[in-house]
C-alpha positions in Angstrom: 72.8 109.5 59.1 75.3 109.5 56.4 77.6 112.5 57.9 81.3 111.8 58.4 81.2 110.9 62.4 84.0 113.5 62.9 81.5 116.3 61.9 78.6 114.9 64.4 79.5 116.8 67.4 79.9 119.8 65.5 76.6 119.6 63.6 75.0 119.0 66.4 76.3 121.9 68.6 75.5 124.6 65.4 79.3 125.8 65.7 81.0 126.6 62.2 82.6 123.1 61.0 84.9 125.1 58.0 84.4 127.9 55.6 84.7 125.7 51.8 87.1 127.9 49.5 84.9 129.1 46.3 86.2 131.9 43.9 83.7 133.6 43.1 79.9 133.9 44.0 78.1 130.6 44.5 74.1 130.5 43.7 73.6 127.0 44.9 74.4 124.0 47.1 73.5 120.4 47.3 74.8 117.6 49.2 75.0 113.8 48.0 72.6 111.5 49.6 75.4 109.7 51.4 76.0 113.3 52.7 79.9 112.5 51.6 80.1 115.4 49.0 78.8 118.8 48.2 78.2 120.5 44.5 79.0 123.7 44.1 77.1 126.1 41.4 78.8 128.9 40.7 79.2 131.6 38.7 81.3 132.1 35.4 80.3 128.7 34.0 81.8 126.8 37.2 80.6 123.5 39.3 83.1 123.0 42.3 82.6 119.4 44.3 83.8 119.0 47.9 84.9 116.3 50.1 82.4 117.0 53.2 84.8 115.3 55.9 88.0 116.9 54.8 86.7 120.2 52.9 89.3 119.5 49.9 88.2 120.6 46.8 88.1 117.1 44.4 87.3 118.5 41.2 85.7 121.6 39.3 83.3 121.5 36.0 84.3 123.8 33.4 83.6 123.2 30.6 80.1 122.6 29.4 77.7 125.7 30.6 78.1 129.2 28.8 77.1 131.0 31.9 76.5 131.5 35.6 75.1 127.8 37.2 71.8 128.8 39.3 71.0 125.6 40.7 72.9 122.1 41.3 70.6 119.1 42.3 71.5 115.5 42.8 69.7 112.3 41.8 68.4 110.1 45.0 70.8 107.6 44.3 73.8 110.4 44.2 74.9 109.3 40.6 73.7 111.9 38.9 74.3 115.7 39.2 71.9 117.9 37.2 72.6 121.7 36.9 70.5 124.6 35.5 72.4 127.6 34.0 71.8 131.4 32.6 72.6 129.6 29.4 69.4 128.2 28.8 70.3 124.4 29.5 70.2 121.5 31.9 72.9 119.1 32.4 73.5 115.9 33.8 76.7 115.7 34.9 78.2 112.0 36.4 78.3 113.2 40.0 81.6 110.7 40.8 83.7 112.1 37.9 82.2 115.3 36.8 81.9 113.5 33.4 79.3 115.0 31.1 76.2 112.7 30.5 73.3 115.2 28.4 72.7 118.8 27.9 68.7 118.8 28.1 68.0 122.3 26.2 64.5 123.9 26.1 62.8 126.8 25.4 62.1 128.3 28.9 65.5 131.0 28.8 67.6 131.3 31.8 67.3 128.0 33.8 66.6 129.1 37.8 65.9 125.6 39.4 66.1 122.3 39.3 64.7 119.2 40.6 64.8 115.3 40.6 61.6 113.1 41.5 62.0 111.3 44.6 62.7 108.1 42.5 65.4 109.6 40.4 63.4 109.0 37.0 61.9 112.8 36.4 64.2 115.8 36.2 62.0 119.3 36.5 63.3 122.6 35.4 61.8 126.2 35.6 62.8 129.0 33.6 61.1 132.5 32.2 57.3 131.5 32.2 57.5 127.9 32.2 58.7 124.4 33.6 59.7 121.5 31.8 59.5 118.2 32.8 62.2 115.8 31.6 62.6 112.0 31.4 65.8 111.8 34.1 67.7 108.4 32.1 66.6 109.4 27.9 66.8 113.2 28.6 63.9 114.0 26.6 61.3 116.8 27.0 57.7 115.1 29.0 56.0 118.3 29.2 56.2 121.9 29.4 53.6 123.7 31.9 52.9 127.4 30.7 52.8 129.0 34.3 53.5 131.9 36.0 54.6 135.6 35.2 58.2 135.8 35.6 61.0 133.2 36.4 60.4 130.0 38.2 62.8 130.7 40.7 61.9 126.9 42.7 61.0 123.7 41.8 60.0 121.0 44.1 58.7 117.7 44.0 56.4 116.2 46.7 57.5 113.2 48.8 55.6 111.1 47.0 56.6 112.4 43.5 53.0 112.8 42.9 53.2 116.7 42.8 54.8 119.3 41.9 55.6 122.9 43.6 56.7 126.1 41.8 57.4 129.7 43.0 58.1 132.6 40.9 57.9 136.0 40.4 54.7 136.6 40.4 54.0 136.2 44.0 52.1 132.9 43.8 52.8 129.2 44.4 51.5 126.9 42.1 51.0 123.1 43.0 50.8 120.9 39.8 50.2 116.9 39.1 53.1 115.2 37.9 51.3 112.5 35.9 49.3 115.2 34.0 50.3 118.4 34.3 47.0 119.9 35.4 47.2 122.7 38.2 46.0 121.6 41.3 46.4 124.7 43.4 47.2 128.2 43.8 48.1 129.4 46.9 48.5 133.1 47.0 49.6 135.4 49.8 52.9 136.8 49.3 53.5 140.1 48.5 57.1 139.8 46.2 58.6 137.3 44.4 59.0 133.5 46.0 62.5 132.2 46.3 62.5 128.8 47.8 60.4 126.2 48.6 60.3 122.9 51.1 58.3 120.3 51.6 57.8 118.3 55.0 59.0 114.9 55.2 55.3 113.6 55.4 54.1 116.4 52.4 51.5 117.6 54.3 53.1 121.2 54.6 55.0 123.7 51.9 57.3 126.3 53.5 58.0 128.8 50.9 60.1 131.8 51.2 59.8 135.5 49.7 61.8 139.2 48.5 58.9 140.2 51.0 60.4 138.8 54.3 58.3 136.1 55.0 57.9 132.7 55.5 54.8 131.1 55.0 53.8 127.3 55.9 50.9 126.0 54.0 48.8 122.7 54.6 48.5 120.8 51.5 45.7 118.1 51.4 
């Protein structure tokens, strides 16, 4: 499973395993894929990374962003750490040392969410009115999609990498192909903005979440 066996009986039983120390607000979380380590993005320019076993605090990341980090993600094969910030840029970050790798900077304003493809080579991004699609190893710009009406507060890649899922302010999910760019669907039912997004293991469902109190489970052909 990839968790520290000392925290399976507590996962399993829902109790709290320990409360991490951060300083200040924290806008998102991501574990590793070995499930060994947890990123941190935080506000006033800060990533924080965790030992997941022992709760210490290995090392923090700041210098680099120019304001608050609204969303950490990990590549599948936990080497990378990409992070999207208020500043207007992605980085990749070398998720063992904190080490920085390349600032990816477009023209989409604050940076909400980030994503990698399920095979580590794509890096998504959404921002004010758009999201860019970058090439994960050279860090240069694949395409920018012209979408919704507000900021792309979630990106989310399929399973199977072939698509892409993106919720904004605008109360509408849009699902777009990866290899083109071309909308595939809008799916439309929310009433206020949508904050997350999930796929099922399989892809055959989105969950999405909304500012108006639901959740919503689509089937997605």
């Amino acid at each position: 499973s990839g968790i520290p066996r000392p925290l399976l009986h507590a996962v399993k039983s829902g109790d709290l395993i320990r409360n991490l120390t951060a300083l200040g607000g924290v806008y998102s979380v991501a574990f590793s894929p070995d499930g060994r380590t947890l990123a941190a993005g935080r506000e006033h320019d800060l990533i924080s990374f965790y030992d997941v076993a022992s709760g210490e605090r290995l090392f923090d990341i700041q210098e680099g962003h120019t304001g608050d980090i609204r969303s950490v993600a990990f590549s599948p094969d936990g080497a990378l750490l990409a992070s999207g910030s208020q500043d207007g840029t992605v980085r990749l970050w070398d998720a063992e040392s904190g080490a920085p790798l390349k600032t990816l900077e477009g023209e989409i304003g604050e940076v909400y969410s980030v994503a990698f493809s399920p095979d580590g080579g794509t890096l998504a991004s959404g921002g004010f009115n758009e999201i860019q699609v970058w090439d994960a190893a050279s860090g240069d710009l694949v395409q920018t999609v012209a979408v919704h009406d507000g900021y792309v507060n979630d990106v989310l890649f399929s399973p199977d990498g072939t698509t892409l899922a993106s919720g904004a302010g605008e109360e509408t999910i849009c699902l777009w192909e990866v290899a083109s760019g071309a909308l595939i669907r809008t799916l439309e039912g929310h009433t206020s903005f949508v904050s997350s997004l999930g796929f099922s293991p399989d892809g055959r469902m989105l969950v999405s979440g909304s500012k108006d109190g639901s959740i919503r489970l689509w089937g997605i052909p």
